[in-house]
KETOR-497513 format. One line per field, with one value per residue: residue in one letter; x, y negated, z negated of N, C-alpha, C, O, CB in turn. Coordinates in steps of 0.1 Angstrom, whole numbers, plus 5000, padded with zeros to 4 digits. Last residue first. Glycine has a CB too. Example, Ala and Ser with C-alpha at 12.3 -4.5 7.8 and 13.67 -1.06 7.14 Angstrom:
rest <- c(S	A) $
n_xx <- c(5128	5132) $
n_yy <- c(5022	5057) $
n_zz <- c(4929	4922) $
ca_xx <- c(5137	5123) $
ca_yy <- c(5011	5045) $
ca_zz <- c(4929	4922) $
c_xx <- c(5129	5132) $
c_yy <- c(5000	5033) $
c_zz <- c(4921	4922) $
o_xx <- c(5134	5142) $
o_yy <- c(4989	5033) $
o_zz <- c(4920	4915) $
cb_xx <- c(5141	5113) $
cb_yy <- c(5006	5045) $
cb_zz <- c(4943	4910) $
This chain:
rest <- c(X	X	X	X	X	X	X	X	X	X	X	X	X	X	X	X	X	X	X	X	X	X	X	X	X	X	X	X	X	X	X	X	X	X	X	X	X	X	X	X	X	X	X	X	X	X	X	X	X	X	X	X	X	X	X	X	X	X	X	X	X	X	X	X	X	X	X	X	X	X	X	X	X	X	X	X	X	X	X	X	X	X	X	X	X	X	X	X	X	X	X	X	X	X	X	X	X	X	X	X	X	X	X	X	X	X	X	X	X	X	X	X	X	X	X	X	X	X	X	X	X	X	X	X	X	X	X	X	X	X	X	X	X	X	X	X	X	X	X	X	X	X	X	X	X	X	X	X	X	X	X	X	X	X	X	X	X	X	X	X	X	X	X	X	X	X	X	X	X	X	X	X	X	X	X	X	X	X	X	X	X	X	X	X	X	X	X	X	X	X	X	X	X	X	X	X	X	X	X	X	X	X	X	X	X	X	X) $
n_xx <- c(0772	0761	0765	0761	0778	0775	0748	0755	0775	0755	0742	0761	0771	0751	0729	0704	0684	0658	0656	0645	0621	0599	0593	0616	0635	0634	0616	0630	0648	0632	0629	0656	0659	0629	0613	0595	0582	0595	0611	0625	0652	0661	0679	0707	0721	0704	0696	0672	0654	0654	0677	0666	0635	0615	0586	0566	0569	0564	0532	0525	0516	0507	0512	0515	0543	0546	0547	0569	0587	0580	0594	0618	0621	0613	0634	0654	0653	0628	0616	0609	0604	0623	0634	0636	0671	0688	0689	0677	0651	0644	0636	0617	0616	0595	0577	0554	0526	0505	0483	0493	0511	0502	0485	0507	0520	0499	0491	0518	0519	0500	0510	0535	0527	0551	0559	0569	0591	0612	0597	0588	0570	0570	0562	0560	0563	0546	0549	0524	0506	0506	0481	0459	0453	0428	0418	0398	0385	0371	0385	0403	0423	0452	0477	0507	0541	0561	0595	0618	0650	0663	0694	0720	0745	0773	0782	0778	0785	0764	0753	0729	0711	0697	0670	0667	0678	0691	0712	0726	0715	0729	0754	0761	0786	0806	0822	0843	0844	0839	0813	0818	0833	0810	0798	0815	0814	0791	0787	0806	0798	0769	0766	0747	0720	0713	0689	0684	0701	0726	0724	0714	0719	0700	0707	0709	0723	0715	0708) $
n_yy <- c(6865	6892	6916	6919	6904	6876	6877	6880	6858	6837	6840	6834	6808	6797	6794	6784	6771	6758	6754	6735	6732	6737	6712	6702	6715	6742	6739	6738	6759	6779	6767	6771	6801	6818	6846	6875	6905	6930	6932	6903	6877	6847	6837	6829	6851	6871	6894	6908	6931	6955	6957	6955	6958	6948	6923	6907	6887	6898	6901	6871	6853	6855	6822	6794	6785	6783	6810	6820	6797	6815	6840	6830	6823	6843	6866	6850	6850	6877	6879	6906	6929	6951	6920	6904	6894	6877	6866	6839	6830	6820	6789	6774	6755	6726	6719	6693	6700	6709	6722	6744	6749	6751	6777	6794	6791	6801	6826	6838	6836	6854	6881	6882	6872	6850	6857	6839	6827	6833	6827	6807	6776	6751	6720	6695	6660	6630	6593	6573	6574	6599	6622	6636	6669	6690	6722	6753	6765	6739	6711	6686	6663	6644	6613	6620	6611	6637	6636	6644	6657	6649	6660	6640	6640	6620	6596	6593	6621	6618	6605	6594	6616	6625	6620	6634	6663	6674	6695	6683	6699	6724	6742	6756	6741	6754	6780	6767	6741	6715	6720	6740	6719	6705	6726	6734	6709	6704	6729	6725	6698	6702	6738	6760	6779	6801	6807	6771	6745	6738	6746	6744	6733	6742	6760	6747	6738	6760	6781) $
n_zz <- c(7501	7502	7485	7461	7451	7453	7441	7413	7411	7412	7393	7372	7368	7358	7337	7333	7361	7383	7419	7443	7458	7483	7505	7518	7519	7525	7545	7564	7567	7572	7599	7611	7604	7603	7592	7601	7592	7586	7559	7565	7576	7586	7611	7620	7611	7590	7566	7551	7528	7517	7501	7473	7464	7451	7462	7446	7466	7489	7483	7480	7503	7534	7555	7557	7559	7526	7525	7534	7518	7492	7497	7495	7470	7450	7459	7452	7425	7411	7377	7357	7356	7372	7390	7425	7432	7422	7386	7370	7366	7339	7345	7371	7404	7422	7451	7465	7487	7503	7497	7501	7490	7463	7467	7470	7443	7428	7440	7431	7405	7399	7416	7393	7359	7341	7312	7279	7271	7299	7337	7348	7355	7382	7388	7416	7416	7428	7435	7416	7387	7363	7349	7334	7332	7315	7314	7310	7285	7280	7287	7278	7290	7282	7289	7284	7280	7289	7282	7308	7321	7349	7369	7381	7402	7384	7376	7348	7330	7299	7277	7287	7284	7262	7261	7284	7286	7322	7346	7373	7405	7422	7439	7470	7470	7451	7454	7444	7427	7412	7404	7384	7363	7352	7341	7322	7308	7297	7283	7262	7253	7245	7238	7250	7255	7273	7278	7266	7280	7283	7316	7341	7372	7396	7430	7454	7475	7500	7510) $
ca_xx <- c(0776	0753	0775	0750	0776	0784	0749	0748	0781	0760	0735	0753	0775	0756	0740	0711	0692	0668	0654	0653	0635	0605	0586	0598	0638	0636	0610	0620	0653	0639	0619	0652	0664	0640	0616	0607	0583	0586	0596	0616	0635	0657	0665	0693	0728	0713	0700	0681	0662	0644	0677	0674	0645	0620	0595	0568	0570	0577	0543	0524	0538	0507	0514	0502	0533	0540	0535	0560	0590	0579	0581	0608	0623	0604	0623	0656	0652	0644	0615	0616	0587	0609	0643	0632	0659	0683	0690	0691	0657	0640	0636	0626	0613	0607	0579	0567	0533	0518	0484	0480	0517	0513	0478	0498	0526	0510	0485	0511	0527	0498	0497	0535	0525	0539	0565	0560	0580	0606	0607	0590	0583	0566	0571	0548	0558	0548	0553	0534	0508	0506	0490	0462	0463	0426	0426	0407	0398	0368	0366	0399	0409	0444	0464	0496	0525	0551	0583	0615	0633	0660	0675	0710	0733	0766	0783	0771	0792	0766	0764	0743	0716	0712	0674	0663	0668	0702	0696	0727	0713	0721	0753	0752	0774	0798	0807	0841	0847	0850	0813	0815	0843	0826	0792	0812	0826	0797	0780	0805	0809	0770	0767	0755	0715	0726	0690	0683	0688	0720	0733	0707	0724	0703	0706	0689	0718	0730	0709) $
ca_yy <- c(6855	6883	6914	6923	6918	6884	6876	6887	6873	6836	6842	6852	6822	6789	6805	6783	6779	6751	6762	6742	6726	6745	6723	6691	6698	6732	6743	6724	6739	6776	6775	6763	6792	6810	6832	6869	6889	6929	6940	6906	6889	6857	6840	6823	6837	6868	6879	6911	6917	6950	6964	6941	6963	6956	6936	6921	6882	6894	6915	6884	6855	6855	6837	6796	6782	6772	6801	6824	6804	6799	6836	6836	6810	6833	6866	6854	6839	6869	6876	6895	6921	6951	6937	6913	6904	6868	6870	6845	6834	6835	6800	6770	6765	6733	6726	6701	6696	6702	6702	6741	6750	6739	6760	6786	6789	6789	6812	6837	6832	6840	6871	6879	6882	6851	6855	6848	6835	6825	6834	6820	6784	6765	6726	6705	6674	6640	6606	6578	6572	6584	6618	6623	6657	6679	6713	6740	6773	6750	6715	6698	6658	6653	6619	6618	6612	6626	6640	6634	6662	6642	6663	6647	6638	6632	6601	6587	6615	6627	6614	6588	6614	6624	6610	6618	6653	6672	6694	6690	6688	6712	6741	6757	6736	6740	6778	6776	6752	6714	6708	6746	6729	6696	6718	6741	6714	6695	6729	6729	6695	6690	6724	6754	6769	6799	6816	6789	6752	6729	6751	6738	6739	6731	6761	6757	6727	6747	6780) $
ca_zz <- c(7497	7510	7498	7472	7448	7458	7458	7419	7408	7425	7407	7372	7374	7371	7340	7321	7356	7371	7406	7432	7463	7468	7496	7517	7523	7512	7535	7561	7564	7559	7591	7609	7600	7611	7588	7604	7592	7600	7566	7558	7581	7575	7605	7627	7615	7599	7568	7565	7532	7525	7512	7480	7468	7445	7464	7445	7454	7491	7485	7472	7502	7522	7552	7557	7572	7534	7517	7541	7537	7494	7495	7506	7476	7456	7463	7471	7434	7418	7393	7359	7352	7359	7388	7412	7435	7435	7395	7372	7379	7338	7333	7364	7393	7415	7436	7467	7474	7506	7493	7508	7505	7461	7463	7480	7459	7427	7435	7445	7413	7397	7418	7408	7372	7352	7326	7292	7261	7289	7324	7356	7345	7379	7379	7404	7422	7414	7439	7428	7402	7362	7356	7337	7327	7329	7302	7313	7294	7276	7293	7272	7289	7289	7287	7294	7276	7295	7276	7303	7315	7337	7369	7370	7403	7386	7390	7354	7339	7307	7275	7286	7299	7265	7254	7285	7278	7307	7338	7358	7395	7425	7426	7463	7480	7446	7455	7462	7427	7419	7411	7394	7370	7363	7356	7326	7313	7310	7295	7270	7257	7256	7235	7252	7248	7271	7262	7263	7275	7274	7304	7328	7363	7392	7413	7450	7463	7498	7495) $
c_xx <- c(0793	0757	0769	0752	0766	0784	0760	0749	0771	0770	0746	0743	0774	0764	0740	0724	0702	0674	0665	0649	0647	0622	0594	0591	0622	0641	0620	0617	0644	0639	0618	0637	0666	0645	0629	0607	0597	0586	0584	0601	0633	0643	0671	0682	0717	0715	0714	0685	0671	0646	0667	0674	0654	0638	0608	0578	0574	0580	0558	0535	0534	0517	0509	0497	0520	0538	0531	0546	0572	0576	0571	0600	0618	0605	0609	0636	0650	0640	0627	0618	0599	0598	0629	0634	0649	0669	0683	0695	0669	0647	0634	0625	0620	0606	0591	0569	0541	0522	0494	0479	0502	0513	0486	0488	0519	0513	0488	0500	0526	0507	0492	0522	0530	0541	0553	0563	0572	0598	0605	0593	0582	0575	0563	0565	0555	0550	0556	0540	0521	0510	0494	0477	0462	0437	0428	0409	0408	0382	0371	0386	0407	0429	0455	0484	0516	0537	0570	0603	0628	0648	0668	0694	0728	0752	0774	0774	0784	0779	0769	0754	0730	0715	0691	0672	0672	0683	0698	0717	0724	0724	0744	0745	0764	0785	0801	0826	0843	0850	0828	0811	0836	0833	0805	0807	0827	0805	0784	0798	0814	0784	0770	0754	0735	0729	0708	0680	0689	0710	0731	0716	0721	0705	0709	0691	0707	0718	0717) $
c_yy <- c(6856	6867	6896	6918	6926	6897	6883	6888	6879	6849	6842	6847	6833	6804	6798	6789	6778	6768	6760	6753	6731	6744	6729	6702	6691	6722	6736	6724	6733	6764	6766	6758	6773	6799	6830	6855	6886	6911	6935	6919	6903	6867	6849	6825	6828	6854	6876	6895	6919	6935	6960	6947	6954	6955	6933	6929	6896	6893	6910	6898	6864	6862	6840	6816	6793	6774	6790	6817	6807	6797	6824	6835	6819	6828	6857	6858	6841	6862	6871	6895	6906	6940	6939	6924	6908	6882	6871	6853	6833	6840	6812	6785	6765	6747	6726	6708	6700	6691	6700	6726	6743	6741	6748	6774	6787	6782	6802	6825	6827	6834	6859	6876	6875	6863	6858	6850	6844	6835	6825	6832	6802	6776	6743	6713	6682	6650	6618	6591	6567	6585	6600	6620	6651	6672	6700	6728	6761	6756	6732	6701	6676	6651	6631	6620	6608	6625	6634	6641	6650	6648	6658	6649	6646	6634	6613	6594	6611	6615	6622	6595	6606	6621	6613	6611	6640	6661	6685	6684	6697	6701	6723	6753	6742	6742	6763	6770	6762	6731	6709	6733	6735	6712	6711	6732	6721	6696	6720	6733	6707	6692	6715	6740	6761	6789	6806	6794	6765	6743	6749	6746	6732	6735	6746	6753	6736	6738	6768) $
c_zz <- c(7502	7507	7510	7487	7461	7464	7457	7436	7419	7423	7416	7385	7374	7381	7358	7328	7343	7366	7392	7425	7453	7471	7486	7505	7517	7513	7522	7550	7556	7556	7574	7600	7598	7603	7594	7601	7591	7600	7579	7562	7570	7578	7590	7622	7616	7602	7579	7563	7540	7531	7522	7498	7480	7444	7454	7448	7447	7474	7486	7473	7485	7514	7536	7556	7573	7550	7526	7536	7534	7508	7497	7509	7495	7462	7464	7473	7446	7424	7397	7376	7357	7362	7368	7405	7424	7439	7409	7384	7378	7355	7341	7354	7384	7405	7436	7453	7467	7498	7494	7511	7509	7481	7469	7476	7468	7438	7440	7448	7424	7401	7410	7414	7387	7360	7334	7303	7268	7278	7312	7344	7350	7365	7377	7398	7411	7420	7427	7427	7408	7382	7363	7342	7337	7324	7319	7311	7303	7281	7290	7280	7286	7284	7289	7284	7281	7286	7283	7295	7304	7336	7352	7377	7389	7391	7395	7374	7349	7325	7283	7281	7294	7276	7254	7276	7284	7300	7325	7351	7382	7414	7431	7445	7476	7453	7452	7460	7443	7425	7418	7404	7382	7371	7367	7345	7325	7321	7304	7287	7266	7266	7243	7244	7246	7257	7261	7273	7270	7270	7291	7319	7350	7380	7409	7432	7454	7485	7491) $
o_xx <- c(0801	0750	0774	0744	0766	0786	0759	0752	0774	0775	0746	0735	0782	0762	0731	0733	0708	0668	0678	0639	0659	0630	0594	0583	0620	0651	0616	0616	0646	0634	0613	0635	0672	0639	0639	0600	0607	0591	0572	0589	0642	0631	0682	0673	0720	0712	0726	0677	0678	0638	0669	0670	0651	0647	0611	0582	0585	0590	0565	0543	0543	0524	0506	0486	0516	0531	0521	0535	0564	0564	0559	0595	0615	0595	0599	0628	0643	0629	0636	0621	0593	0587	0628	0636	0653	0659	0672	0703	0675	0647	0625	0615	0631	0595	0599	0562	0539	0522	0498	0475	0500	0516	0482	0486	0522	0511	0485	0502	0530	0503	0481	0524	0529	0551	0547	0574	0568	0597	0600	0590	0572	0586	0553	0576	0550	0543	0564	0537	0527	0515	0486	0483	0463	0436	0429	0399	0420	0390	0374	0376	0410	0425	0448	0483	0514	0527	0571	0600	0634	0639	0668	0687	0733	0744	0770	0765	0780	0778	0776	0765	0741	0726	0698	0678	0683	0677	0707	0714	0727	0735	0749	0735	0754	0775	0788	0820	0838	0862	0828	0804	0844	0836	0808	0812	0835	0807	0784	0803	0821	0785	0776	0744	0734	0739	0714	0671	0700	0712	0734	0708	0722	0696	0717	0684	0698	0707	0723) $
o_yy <- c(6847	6858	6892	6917	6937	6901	6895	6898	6882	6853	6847	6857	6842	6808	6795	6788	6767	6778	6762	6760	6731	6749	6720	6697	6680	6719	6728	6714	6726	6758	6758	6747	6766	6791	6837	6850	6890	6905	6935	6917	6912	6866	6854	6817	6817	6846	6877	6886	6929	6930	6962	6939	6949	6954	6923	6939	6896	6898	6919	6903	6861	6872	6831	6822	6798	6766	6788	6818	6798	6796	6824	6832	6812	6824	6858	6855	6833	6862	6865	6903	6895	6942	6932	6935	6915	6880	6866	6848	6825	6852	6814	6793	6758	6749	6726	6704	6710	6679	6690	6720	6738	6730	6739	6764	6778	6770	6796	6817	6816	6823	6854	6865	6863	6865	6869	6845	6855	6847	6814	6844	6806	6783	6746	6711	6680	6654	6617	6599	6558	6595	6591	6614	6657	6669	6704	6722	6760	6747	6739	6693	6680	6642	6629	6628	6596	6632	6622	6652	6647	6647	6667	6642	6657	6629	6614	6595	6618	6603	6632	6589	6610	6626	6605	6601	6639	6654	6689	6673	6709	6694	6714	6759	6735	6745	6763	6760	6756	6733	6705	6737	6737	6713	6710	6734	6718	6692	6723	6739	6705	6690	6720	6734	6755	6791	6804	6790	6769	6749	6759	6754	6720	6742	6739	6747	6731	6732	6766) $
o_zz <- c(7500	7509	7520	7497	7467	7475	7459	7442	7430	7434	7427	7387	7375	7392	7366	7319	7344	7370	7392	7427	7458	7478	7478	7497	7514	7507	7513	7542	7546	7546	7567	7595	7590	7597	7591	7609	7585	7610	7580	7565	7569	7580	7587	7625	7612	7593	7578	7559	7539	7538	7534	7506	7490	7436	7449	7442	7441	7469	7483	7465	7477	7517	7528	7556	7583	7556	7532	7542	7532	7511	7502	7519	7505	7467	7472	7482	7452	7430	7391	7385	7360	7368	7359	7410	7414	7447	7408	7392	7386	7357	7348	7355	7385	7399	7446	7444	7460	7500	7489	7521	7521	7486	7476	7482	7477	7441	7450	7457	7428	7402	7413	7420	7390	7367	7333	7305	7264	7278	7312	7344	7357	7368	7371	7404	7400	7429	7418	7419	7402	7388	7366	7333	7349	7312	7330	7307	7303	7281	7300	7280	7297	7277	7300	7275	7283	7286	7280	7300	7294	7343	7344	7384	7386	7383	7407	7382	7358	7327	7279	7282	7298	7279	7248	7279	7288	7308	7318	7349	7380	7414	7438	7440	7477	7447	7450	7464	7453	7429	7429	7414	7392	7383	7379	7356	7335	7332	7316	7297	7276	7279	7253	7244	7235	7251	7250	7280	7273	7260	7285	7314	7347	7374	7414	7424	7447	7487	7480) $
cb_xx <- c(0772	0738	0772	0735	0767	0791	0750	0735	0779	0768	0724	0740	0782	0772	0735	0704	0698	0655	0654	0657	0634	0598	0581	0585	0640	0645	0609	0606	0653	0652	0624	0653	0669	0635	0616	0611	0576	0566	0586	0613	0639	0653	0651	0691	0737	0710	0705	0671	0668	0631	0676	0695	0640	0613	0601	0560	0557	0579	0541	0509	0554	0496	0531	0500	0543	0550	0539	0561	0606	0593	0582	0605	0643	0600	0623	0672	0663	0654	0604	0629	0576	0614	0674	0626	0666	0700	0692	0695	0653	0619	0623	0622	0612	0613	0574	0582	0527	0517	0481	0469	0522	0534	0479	0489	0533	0523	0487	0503	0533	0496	0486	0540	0506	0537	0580	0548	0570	0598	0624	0603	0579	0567	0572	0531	0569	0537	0567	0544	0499	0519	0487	0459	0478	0409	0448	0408	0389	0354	0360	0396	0400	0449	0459	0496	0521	0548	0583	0611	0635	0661	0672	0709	0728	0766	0798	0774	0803	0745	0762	0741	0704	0719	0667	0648	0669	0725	0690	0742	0693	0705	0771	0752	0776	0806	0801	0842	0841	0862	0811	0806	0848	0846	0780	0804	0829	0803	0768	0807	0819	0771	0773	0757	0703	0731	0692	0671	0679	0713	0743	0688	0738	0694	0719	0689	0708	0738	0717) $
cb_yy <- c(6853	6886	6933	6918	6918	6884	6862	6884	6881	6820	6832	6859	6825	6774	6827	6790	6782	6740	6778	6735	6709	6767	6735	6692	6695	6736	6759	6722	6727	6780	6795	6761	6796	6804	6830	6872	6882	6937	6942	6893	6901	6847	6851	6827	6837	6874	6873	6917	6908	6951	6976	6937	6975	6967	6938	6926	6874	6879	6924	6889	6831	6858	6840	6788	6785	6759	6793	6838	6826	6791	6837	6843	6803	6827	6874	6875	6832	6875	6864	6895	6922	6946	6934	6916	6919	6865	6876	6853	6827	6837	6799	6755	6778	6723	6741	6690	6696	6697	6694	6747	6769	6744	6757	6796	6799	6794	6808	6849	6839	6836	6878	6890	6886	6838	6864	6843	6826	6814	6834	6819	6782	6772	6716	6723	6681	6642	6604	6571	6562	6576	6628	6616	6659	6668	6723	6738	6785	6755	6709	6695	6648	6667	6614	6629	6609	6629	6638	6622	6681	6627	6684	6637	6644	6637	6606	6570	6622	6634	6620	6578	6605	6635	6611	6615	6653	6657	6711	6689	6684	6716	6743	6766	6738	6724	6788	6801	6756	6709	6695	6757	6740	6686	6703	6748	6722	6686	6726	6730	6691	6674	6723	6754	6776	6794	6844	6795	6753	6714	6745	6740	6741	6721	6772	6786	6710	6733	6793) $
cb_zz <- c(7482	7506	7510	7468	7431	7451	7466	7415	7390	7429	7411	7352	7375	7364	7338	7308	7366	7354	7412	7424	7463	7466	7504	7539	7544	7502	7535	7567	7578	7557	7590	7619	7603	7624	7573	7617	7580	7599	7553	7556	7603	7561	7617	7640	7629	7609	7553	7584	7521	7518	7509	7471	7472	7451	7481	7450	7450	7500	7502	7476	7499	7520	7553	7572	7586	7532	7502	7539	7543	7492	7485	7509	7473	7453	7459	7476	7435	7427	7397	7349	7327	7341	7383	7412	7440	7451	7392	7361	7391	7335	7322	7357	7395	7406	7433	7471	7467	7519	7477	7500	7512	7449	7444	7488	7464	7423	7424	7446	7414	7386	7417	7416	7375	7362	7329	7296	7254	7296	7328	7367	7322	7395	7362	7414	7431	7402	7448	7430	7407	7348	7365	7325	7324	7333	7290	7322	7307	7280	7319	7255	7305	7286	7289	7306	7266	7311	7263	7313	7304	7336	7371	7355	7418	7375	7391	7348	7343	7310	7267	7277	7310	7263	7240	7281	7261	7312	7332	7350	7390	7426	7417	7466	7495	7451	7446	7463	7412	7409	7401	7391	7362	7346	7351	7315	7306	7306	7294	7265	7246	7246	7227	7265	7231	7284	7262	7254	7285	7280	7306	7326	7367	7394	7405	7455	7471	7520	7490) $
């Protein structure tokens, strides 16, 4: 989990003003848990209002060109390195089989993701998705598993986390496994709340 939340404070529902969200980041930059605190999320047009030291994640507007063919829509993308953006939460929230999708398309073209909206917490809980359960998910996408039922489960109890793997109703992801994964494949997840994931772990004794 070392770097997963990239703290978007600015955004909804927390929607924070500049002076507290900054605050808020300087302090979990100094705090136990930093090693898992990633980027601070911040518009383009404020980055200068932000402590040049800071790694940022910059949401830029891109104007691209699309191209309309009935249901799908074609963006023009500009050349070199792009990865993909998955929203989770929000006005909508994607089924777990578009999810699924998602994740193997992006494991297929070995093509790295970020997520974003709606992963506060680390287990699914209704129609809202946990982190523990995509970034597994992720694990089992890219060496070619199918990561639907991880995306689905429920219950934090079906998670085992030991020194060396993560195991998962019979599947087992190694810790070296993990590494690659978020080194080359699903490297964050943006968050408005810095400290309602890491409450949750506590809580579930796994932090």
């Amino acid at each position: 989990m070392n770097s997963l939340i990239d703290y978007a404070g600015l955004f909804p529902p927390a929607s924070l003003d500049m002076a507290a969200a900054a605050r808020n980041y300087a302090e979990y930059r100094a705090g136990e848990h930093a090693w898992m605190l990633g980027r601070f999320v911040v518009p383009a047009a404020r980055k200068g209002e932000v402590d040049p030291s800071w790694p940022l994640a910059v949401l830029e507007t891109m104007q691209a060109r699309t191209e309309v063919c009935g249901p799908v829509t074609y963006l023009e993308i500009p050349a070199g390195e792009m990865r993909a953006k998955i929203r989770l939460g929000g006005e909508a929230v994607l089924e777990p089989a578009a999810v699924a999708r998602f994740l193997r398309g992006c494991a297929a073209a070995r093509v790295a993701f970020k997520a974003t909206a709606g992963l506060h917490h680390p287990i699914r809980n209704g129609t809202a998705h946990g982190f523990v359960n995509v970034f597994l998910a992720a694990a089992l996408a890219w060496r070619g598993d199918d990561p639907l039922a991880t995306l689905e489960e429920t219950s934090a109890s079906a998670f085992h986390f030991g020194d060396d793997a993560v195991a998962w109703h019979g599947q087992r992801v190694s810790a070296a496994e993990l590494r690659e994964v978020r080194e080359h494949f699903a490297i964050s997840f943006g968050s408005c709340s810095f400290e309602e994931p890491v409450a949750d772990l506590k809580a579930l004794g796994w932090l």
